[in-house]
N, C-alpha and C positions, 0 to 999 in steps of 0.2 A: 578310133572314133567312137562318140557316145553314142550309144542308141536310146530308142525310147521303147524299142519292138521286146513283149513281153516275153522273156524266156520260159522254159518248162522244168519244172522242176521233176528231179527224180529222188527217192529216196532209199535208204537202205540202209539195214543195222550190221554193225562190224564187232564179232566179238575178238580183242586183241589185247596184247601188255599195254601198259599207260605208254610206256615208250613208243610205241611202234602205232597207236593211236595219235600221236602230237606227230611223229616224223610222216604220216602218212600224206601223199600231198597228189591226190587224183588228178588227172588229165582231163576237163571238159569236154564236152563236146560243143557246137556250135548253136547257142542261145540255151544254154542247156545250166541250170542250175543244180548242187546237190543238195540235200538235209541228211546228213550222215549221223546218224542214234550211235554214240560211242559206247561199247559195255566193255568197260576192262576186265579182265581175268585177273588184277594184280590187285594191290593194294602199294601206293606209291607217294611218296613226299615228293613234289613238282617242284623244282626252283624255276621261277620265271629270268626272261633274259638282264633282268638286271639285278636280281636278288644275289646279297651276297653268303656265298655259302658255306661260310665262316663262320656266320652270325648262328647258324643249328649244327646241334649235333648230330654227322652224318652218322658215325659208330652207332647212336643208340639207337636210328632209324632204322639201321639194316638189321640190327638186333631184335628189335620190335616188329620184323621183318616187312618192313617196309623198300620197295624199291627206289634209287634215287633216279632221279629221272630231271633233265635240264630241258625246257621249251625255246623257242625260239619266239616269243610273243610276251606281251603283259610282263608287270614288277615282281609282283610277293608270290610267295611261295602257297600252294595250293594242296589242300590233304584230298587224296583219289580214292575211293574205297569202293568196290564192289554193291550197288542197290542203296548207296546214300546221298546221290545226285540223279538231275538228269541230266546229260551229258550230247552237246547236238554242236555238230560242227559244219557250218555250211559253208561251202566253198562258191563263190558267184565266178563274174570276168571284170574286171576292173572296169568296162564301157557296162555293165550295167546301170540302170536306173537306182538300186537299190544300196549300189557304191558309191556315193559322194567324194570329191576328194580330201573335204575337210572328214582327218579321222577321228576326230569328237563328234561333228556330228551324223556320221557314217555309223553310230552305234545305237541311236534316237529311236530309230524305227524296229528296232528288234527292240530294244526296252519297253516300246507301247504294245507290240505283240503281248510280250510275253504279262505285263500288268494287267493287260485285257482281258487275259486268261483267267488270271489271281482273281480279276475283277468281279468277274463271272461265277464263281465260287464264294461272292461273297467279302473275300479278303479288301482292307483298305492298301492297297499296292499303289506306290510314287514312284515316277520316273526322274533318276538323277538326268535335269536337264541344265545346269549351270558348272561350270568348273568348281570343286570342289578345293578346299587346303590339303597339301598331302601331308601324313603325319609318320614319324619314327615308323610306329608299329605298321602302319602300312605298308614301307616299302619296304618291310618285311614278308608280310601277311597279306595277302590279294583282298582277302574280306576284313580285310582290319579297317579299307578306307572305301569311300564311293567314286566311281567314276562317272563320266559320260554311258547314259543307257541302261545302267544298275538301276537294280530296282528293288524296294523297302516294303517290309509287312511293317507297320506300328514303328516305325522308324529302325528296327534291326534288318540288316544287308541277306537278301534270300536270292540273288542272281549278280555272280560273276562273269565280266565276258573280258575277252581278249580279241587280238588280232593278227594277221599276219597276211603281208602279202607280197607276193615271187609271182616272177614269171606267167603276169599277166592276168594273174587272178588273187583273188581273197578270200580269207579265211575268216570266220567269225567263229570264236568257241563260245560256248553256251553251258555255263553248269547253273543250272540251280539245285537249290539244297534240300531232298528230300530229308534226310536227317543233321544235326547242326552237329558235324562232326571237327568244322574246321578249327572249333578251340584247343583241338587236342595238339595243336602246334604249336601252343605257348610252351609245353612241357618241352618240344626239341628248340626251341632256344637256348644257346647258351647262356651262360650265367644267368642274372635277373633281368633283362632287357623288358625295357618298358610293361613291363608286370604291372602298373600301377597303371595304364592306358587302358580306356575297358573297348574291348572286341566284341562290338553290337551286332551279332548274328545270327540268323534263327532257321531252321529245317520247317519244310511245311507240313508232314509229316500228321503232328498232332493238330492242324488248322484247320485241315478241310477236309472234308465227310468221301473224296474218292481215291482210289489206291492210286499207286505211283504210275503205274501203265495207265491208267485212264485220262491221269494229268499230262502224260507223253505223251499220248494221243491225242489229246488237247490240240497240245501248244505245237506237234510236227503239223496238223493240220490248219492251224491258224494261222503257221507262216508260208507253209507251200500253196494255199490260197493268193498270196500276193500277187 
């Protein structure tokens, strides 16, 4: 049954491998929300649950020692790096308020969070609020296309989100892009694939006047206010 009764949020940073951060899947408590601050220790190539992983070269990834790492959520594939995202995964109850069960628009409300923030700092930050066309290089590449709830500095992609939801709760992943590292996953494509498609994305990095921890601290406390 839905509630309307506002749950409490708890929060807490997990340093772990990319892997062991995506399989991680907390146990609620009752009316009890988390914001979990992800910090990988790895550096990993992510293929989401539909990306096909044919399409990169996994050899030159582990060579380039990258980890390969399969999600169970979201399309394209995802570059992980140590301090070039911020990374927040929150887990609600499905009868939350803040879960919808349409999952387009169930990601609405973390995209005005988090533009509010950008907003706040000055940035001109849009929330994808329409269905989008999907293209080649996106269902390749997570930030190659716009979803529901992503969200644009100057029209280049600076917030990925996915989803997942088991056993009676949900999961919303949050990366936004302190540095625009995601291009470097043209180069593990195989052969020439869509090379000629341009991947509009940008790290916030060089935009705004405060370090990455202060924007963390932002945007953890602008959505556990909810």
């Amino acid at each position: 049954m839905r509630t309307d009764r506002p749950a409490r949020w708890r929060t807490e940073a997990v340093s772990l491998s990319t892997a062991g951060l995506h399989d991680a899947w907390p146990v609620l408590g009752h009316e009890e929300r988390l914001c979990r601050i992800g910090e990988p220790i790895d550096r990993a190539l992510v293929l989401g649950s539909s990306t096909a992983s044919h399409a990169f070269d996994l050899e030159r990834a582990r060579r380039d020692g990258l980890t390969v790492v399969r999600r169970g959520s979201g399309g394209g594939a995802v570059l992980v790096e140590p301090g070039s995202q911020i990374w927040l995964m929150l887990y609600l109850r499905l009868d939350d308020p803040l879960v919808p069960w349409d999952l387009g628009a169930s990601f609405l409300w973390l995209g005005a969070v988090v533009a509010g923030v950008l907003r706040g700092l000055g940035l001109r930050a849009e929330v994808v609020e329409e269905r989008q066309p999907r293209t080649d290089l996106g269902r390749l590449i997570c930030f190659g296309d716009l979803g529901f709830g992503e969200v644009t500095v100057e029209g280049a992609k600076v917030l990925g989100l996915a989803q997942r939801r088991s056993r009676g709760q949900a999961c919303f992943q949050l990366s936004l892009l302190w540095w625009e590292h995601q291009g470097a996953l043209r180069d593990l494509l195989v052969g020439d694939q869509m090379l000629d498609q341009p991947l509009r994305v940008a790290g916030l990095s060089p935009l705004v006047s405060v370090s990455r921890q202060n924007l963390q601290d932002q945007l953890v406390r602008a959505i556990t206010t909810l």
